[in-house]
DSSP file (Angstrom, degrees, kcal/mol; ACC not computed):
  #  RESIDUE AA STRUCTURE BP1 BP2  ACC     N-H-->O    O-->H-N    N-H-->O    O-->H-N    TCO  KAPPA ALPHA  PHI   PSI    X-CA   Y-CA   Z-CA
    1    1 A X     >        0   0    0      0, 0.0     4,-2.2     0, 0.0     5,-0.1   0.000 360.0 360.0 360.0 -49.4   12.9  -51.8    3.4
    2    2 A X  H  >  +     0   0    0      1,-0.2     4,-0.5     2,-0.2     5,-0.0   0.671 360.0  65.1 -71.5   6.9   14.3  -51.8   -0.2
    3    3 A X  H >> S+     0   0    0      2,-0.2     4,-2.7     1,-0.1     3,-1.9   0.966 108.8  46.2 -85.9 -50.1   11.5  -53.5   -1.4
    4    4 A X  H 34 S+     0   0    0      1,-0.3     4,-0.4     2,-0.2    -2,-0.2   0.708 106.8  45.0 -10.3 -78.3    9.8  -50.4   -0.4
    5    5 A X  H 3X S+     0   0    0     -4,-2.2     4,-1.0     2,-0.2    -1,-0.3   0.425 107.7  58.4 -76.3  -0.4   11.4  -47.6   -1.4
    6    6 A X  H <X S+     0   0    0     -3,-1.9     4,-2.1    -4,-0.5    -2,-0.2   0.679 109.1  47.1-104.4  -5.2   11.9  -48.9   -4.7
    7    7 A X  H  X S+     0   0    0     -4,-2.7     4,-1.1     2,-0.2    -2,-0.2   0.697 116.6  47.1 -46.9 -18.6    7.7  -49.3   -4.9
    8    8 A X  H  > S+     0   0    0     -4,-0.4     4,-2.1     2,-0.2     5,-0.3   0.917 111.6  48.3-106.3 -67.9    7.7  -45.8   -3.6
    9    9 A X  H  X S+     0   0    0     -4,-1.0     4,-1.6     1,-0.3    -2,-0.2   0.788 117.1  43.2 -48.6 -36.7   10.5  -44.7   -6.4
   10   10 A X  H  X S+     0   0    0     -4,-2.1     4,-2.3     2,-0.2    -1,-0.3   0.964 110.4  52.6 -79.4 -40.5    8.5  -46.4   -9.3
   11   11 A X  H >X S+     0   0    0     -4,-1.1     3,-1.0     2,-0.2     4,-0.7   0.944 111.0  49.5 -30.1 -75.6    5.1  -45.0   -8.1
   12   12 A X  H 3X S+     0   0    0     -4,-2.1     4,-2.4     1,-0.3    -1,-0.2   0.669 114.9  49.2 -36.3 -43.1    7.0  -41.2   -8.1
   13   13 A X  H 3X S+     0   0    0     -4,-1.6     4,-2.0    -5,-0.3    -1,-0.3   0.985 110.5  45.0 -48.3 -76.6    8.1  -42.3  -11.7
   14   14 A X  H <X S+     0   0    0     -4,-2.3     4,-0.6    -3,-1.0    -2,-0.2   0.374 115.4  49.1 -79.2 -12.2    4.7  -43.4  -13.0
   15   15 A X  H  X S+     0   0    0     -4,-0.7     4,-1.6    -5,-0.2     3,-0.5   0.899 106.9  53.3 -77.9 -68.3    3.1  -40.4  -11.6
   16   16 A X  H  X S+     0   0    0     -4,-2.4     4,-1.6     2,-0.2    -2,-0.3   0.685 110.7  48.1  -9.4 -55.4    5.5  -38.0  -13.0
   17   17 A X  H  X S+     0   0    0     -4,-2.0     4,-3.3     2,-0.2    -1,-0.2   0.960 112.5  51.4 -64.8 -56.1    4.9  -39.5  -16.4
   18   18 A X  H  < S+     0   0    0     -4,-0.6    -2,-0.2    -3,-0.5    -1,-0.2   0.624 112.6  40.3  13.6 -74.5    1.4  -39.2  -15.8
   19   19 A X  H >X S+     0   0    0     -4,-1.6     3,-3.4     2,-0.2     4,-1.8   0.970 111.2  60.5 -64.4 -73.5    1.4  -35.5  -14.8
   20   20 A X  H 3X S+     0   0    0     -4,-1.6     4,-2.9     1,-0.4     5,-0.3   0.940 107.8  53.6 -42.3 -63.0    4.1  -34.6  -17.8
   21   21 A X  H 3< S+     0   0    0     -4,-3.3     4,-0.5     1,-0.2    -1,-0.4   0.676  99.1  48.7 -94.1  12.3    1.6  -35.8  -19.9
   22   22 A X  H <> S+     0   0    0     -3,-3.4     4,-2.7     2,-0.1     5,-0.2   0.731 114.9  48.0 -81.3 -22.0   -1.4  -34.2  -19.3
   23   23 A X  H  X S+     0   0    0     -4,-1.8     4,-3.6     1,-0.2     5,-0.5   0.990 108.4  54.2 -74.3 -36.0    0.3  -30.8  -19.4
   24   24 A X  H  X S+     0   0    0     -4,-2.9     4,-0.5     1,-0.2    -1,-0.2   0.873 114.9  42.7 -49.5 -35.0    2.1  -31.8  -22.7
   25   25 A X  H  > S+     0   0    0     -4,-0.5     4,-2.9    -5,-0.3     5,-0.3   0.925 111.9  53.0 -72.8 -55.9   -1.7  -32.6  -24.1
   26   26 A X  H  X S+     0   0    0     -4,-2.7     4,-3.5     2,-0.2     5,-0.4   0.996 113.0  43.5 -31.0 -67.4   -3.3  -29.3  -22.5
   27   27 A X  H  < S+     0   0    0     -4,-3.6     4,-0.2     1,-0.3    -1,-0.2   0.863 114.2  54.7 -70.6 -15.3   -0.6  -27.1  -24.3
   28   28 A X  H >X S+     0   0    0     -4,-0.5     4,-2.5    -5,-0.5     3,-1.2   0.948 115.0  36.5 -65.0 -55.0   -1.3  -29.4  -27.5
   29   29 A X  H 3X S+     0   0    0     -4,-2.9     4,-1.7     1,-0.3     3,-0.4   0.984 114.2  52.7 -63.9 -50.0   -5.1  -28.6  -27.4
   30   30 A X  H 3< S+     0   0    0     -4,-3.5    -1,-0.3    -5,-0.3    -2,-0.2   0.372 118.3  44.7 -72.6   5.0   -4.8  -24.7  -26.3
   31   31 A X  H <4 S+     0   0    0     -3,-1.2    -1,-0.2    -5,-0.4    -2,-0.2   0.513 115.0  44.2-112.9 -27.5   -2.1  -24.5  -29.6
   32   32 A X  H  < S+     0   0    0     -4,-2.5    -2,-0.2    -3,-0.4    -3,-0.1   0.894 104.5  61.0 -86.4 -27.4   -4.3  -26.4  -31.7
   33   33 A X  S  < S+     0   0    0     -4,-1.7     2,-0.5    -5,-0.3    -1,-0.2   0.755 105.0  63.7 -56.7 -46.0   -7.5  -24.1  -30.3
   34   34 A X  S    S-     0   0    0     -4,-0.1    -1,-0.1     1,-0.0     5,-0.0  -0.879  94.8-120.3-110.8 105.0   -5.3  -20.8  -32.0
   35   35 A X        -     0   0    0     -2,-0.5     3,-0.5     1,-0.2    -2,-0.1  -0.183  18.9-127.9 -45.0 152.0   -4.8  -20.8  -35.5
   36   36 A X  S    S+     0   0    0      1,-0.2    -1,-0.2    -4,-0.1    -4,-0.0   0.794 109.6  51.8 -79.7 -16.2   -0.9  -20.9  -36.3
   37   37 A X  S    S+     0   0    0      1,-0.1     2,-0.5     2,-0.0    -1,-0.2   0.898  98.8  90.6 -80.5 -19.0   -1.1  -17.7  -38.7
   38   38 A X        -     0   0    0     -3,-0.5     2,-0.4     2,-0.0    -1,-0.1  -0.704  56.8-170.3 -70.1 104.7   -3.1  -15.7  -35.9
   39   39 A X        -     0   0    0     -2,-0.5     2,-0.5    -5,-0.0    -3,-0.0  -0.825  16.0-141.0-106.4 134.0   -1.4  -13.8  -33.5
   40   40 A X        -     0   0    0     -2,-0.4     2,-0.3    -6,-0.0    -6,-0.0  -0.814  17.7-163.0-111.2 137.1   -3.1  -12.6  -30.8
   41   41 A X        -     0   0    0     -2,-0.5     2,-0.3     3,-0.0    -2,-0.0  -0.833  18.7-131.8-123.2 126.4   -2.2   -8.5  -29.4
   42   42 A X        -     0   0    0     -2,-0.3     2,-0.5     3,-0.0     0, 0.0  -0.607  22.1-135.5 -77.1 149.6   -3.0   -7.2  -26.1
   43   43 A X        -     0   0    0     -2,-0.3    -2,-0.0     1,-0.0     0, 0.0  -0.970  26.3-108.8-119.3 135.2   -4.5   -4.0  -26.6
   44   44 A X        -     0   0    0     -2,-0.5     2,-0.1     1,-0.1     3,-0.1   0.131  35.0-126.8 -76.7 148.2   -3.1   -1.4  -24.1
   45   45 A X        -     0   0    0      1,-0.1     2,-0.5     0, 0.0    -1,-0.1  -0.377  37.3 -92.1 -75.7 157.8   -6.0   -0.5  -21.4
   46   46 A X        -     0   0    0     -2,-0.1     2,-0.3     1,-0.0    -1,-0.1  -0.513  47.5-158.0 -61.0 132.0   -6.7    3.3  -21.0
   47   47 A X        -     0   0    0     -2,-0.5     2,-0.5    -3,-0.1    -1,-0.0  -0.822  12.2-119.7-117.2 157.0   -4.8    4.9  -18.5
   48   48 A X        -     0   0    0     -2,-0.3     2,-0.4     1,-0.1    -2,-0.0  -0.930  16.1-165.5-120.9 175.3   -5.1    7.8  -16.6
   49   49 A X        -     0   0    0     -2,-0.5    -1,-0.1     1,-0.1     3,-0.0  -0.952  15.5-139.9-156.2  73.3   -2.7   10.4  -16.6
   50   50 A X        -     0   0    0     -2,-0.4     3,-0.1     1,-0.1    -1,-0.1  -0.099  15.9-133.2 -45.0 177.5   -2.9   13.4  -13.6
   51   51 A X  S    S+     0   0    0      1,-0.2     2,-0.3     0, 0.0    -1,-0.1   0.708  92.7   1.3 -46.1 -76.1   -2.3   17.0  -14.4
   52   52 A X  S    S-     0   0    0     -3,-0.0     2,-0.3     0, 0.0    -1,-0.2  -0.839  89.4 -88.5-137.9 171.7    0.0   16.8  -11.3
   53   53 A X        -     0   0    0     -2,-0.3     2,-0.3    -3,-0.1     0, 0.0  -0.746  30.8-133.2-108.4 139.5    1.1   14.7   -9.1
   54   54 A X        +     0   0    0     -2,-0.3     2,-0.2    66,-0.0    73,-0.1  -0.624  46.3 166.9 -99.7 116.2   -1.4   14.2   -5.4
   55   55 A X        -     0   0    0     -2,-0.3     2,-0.3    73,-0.1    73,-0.1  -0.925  24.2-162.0-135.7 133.1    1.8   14.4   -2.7
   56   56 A X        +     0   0    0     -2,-0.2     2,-0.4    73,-0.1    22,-0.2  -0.792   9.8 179.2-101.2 156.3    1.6   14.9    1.2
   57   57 A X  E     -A   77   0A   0     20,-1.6    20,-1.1    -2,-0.3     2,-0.8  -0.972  16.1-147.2-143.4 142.1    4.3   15.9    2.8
   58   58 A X  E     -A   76   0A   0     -2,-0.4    18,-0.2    18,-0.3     5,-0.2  -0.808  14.1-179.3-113.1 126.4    4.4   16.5    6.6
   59   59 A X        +     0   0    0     16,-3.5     2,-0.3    -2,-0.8    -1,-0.2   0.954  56.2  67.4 -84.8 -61.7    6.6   19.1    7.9
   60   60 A X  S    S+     0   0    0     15,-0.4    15,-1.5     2,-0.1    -1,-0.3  -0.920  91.8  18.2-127.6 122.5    5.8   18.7   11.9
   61   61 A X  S    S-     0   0    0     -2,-0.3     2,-0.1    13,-0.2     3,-0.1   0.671  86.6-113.3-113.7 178.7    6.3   16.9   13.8
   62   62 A X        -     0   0    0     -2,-0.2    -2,-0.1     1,-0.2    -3,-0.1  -0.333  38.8 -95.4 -75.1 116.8    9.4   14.1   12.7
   63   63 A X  S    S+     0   0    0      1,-0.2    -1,-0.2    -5,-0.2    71,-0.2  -0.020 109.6   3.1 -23.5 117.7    8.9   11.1   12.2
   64   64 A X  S    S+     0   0    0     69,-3.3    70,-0.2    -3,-0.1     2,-0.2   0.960  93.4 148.4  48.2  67.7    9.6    9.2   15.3
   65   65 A X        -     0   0    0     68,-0.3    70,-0.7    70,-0.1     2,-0.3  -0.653  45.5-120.1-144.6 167.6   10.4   12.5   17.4
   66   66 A X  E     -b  135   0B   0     -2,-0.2     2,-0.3    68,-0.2    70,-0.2  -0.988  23.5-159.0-133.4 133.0    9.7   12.8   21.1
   67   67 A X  E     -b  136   0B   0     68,-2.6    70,-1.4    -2,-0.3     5,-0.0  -0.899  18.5-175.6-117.5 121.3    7.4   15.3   22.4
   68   68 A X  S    S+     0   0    0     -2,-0.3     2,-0.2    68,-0.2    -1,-0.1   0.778  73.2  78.5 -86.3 -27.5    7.2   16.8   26.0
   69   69 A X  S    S-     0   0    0      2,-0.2    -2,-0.1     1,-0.1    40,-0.1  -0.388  78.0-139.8-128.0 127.5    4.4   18.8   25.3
   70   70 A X  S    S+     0   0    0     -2,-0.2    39,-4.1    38,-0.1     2,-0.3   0.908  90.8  50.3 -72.3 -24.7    0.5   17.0   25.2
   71   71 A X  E     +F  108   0C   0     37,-0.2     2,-0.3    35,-0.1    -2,-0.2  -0.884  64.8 149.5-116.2 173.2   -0.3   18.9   22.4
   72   72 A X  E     -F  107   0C   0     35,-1.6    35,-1.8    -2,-0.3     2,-0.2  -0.984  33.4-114.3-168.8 147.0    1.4   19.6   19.0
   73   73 A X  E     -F  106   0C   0     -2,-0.3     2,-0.4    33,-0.2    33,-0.2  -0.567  12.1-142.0 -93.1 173.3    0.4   20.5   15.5
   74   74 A X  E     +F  105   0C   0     31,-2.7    31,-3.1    -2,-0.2     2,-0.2  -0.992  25.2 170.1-129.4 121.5    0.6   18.9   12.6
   75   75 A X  E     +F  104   0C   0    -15,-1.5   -16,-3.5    -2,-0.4   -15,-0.4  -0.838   2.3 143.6-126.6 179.5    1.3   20.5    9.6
   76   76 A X  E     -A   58   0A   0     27,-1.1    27,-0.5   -18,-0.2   -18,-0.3  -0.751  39.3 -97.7-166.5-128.8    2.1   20.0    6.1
   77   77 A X  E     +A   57   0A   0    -20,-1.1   -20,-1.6    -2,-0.3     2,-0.2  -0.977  47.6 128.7-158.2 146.7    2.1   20.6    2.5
   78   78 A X        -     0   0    0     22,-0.3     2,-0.2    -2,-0.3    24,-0.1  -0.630  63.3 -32.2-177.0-117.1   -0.3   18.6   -0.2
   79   79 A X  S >  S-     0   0    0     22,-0.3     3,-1.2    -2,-0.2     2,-0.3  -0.843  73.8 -94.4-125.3 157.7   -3.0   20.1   -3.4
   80   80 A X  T 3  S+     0   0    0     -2,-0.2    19,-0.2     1,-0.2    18,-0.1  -0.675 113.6  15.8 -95.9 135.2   -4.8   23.2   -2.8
   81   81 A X  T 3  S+     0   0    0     16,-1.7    -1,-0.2    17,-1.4    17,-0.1   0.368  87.5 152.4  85.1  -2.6   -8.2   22.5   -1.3
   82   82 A X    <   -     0   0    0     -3,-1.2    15,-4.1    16,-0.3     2,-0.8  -0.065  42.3-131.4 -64.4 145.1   -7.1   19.0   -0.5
   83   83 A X  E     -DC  96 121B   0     38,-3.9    38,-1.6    13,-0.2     2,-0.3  -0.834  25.9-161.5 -88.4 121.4   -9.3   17.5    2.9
   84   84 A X  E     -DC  95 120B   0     11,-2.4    11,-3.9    -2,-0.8     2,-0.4  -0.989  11.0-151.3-138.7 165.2   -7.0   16.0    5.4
   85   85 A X  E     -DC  94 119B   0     34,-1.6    34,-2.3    -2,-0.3     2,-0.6  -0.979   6.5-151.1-144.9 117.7   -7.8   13.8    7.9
   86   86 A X  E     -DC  93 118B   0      7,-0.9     7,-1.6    -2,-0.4     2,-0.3  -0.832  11.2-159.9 -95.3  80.9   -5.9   13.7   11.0
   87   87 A X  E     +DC  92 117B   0     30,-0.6    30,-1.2    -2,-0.6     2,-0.2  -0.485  19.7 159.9 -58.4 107.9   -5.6   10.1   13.1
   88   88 A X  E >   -DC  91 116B   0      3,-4.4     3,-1.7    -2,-0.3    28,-0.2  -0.948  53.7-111.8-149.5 158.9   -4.7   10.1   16.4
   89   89 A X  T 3  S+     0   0    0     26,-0.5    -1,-0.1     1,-0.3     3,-0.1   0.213 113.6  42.4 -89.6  14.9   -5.1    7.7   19.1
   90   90 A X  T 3  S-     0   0    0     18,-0.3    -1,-0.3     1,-0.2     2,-0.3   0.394 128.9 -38.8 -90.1  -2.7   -7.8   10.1   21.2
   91   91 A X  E <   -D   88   0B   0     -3,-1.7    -3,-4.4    17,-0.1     2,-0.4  -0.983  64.0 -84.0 161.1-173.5   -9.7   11.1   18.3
   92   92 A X  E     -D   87   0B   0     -2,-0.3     2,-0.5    -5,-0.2    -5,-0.2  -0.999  26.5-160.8-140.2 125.2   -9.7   12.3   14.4
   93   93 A X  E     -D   86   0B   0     -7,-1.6    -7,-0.9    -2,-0.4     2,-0.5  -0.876   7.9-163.0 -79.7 102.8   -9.1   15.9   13.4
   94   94 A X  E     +D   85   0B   0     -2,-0.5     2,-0.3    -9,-0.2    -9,-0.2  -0.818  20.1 162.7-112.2 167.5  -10.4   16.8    9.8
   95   95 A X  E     -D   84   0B   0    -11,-3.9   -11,-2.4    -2,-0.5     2,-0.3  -0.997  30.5 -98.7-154.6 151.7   -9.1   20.1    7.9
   96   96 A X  E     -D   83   0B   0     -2,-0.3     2,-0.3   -13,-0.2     8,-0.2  -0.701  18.2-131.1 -97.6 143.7   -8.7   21.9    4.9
   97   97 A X        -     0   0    0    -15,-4.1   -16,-1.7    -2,-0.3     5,-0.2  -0.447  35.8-138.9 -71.8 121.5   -6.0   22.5    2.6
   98   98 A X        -     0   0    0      4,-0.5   -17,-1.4    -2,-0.3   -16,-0.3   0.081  33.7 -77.3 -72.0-159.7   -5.7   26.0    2.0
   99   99 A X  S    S+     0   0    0      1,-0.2   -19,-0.2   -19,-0.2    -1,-0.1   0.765 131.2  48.0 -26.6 -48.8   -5.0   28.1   -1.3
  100  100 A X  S    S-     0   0    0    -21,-0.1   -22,-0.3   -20,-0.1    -1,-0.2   0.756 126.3 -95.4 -91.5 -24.9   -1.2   27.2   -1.2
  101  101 A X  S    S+     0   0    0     -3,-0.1   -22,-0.3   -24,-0.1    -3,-0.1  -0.140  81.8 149.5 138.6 -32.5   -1.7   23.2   -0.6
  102  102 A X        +     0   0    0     -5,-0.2    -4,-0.5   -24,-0.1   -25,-0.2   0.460  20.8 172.5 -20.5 167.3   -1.2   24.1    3.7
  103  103 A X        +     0   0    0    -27,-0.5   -27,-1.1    -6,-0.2     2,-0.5  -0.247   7.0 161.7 177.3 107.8   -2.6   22.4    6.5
  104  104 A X  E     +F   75   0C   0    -29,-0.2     2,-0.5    -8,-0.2   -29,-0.2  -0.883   5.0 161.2-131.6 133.3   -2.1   22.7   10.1
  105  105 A X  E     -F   74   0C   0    -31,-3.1   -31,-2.7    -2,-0.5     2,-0.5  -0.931  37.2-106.3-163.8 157.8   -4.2   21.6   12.6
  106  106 A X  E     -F   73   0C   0     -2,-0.5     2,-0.3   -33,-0.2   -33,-0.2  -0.688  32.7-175.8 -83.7 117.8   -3.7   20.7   16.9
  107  107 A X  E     -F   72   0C   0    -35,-1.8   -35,-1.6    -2,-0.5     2,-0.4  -0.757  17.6-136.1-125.9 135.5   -3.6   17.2   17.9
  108  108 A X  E     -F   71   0C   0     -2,-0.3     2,-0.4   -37,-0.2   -18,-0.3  -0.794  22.2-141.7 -96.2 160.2   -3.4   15.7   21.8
  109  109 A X        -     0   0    0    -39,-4.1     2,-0.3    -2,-0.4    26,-0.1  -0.897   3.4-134.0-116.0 147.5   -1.1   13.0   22.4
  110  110 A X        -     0   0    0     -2,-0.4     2,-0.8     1,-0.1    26,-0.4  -0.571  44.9 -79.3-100.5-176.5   -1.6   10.1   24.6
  111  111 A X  S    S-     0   0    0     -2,-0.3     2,-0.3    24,-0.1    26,-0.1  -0.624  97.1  -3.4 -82.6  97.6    1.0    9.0   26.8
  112  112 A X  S    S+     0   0    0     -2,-0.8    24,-2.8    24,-0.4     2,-0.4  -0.993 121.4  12.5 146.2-126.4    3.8    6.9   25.2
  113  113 A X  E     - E   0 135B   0     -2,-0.3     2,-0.4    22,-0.2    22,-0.2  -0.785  64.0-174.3 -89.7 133.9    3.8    5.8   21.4
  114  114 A X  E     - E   0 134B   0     20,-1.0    20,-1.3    -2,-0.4     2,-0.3  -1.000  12.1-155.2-129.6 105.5    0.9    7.8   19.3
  115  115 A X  E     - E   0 133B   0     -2,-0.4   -26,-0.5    18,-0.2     2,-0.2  -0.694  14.1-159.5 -80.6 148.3    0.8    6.4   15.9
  116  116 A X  E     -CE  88 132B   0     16,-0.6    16,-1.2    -2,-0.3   -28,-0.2  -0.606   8.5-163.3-153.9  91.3   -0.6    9.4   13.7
  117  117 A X  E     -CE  87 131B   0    -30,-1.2   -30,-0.6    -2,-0.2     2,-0.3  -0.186   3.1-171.1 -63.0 145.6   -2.3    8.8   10.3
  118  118 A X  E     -CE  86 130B   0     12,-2.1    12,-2.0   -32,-0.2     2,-0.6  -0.916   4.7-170.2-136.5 120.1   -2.7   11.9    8.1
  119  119 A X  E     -CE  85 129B   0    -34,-2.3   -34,-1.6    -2,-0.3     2,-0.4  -0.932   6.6-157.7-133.9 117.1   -4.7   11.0    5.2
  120  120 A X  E     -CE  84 128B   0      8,-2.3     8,-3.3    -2,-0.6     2,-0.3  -0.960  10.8-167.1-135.9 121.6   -4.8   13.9    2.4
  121  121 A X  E     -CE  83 127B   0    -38,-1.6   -38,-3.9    -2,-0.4     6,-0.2  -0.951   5.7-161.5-147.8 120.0   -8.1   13.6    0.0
  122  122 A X    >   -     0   0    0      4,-1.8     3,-1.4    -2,-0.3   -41,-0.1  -0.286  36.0 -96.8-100.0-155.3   -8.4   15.7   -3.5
  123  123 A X  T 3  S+     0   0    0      1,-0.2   -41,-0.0     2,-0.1    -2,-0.0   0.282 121.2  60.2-107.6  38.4  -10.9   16.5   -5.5
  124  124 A X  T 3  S-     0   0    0      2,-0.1    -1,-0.2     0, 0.0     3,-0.1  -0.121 117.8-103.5 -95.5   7.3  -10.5   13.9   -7.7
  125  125 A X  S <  S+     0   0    0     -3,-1.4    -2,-0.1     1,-0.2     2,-0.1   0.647  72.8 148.0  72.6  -5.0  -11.1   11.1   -4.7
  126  126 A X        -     0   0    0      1,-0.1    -4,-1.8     2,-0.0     2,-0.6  -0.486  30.5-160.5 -82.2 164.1   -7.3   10.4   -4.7
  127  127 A X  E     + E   0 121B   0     -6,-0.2     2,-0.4    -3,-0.1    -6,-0.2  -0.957  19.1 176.1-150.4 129.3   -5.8    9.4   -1.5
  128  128 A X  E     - E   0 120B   0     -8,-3.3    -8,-2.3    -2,-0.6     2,-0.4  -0.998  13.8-165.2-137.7 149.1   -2.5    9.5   -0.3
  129  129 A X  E     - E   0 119B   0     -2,-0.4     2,-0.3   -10,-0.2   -10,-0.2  -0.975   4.2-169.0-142.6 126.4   -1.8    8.5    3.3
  130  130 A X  E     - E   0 118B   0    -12,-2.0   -12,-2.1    -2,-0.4     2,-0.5  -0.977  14.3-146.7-126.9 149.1    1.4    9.1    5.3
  131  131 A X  E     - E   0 117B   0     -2,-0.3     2,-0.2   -14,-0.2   -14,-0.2  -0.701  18.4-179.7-110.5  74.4    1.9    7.4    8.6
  132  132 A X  E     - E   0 116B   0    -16,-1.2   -16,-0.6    -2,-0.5     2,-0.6  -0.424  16.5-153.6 -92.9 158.1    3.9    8.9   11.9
  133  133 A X  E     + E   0 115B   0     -2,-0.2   -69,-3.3   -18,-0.2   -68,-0.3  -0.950  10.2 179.7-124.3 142.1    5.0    8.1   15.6
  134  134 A X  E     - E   0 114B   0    -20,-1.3   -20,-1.0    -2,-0.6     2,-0.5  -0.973  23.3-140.5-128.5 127.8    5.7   10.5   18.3
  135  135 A X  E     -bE  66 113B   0    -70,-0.7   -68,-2.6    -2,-0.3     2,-0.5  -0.693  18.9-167.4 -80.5 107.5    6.8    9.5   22.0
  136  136 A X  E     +b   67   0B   0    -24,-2.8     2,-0.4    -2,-0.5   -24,-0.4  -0.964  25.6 157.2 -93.1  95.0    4.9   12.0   24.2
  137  137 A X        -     0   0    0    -70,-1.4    -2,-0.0    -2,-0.5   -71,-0.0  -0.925  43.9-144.2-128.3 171.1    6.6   11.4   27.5
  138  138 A X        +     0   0    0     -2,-0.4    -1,-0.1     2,-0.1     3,-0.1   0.657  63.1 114.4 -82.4 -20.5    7.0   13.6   30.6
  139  139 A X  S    S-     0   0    0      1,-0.2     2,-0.3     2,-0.0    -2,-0.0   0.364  81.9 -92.6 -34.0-173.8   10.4   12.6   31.5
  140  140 A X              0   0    0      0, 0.0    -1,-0.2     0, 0.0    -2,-0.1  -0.622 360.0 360.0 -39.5 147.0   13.1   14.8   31.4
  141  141 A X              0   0    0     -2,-0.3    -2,-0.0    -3,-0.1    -3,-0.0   0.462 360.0 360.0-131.0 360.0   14.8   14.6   27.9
């Protein structure tokens, strides 16, 4: 058994060295590859730069809220003229953002957890996406 592990312990060694010195030789070659007076400068990419900043906000209903009622709107707040695109697990609503940014539109719920994407589109192609759940149950609450 020690004869073993100390084959295994020189191997680990002799590899190590092995490995150590090809990277030492790499960083040798990629330094010799670059003159030493040159210095090389990222040059910063174009960026862009909104007007104003593309925000949804959803007023109704709350996040994780429980609903007796099968339907309920959804409304919210977002860029004036924006498309938004309502997800719900029976179906897709889409609607437009009025003048003021507005947007309301009538959604069924199925029965239980209803995940409900709202997906808010300007006219610049930007996309911002908020994600709620609402509990539709019949119960007493």
């Amino acid at each position: 058994m020690k004869k073993e592990l100390l084959i295994a312990i020189v191997v680990g060694f002799g590899l190590g060295l092995v490995i150590v010195f090809g990277i030492r030789t790499a960083n040798q070659a990629v330094n010799k590859a670059t003159p030493s007076g040159t210095q090389t400068t990222a040059e910063p990419s174009p960026t862009y730069i909104p007007t104003q900043e593309f925000l949804l906000t959803i007023n109704s209903p709350e996040d994780n809220s429980i609903s007796d009622k099968e339907k309920v709107e959804v409304s919210g707040q977002t860029s004036e003229g924006a498309t938004v695109a309502i997800v719900f697990p029976d179906g897709e609503k889409i609607i437009q953002a009025d003048d003021n940014g507005s947007f309301i539109g009538e959604i069924t719920l199925a029965g239980g957890i209803n995940q409900i994407e709202i997906i808010a589109y300007d006219k610049n192609d930007n996309e911002v996406t908020k994600t709620i759940n609402v509990v539709y149950s019949t119960s007493a609450i």
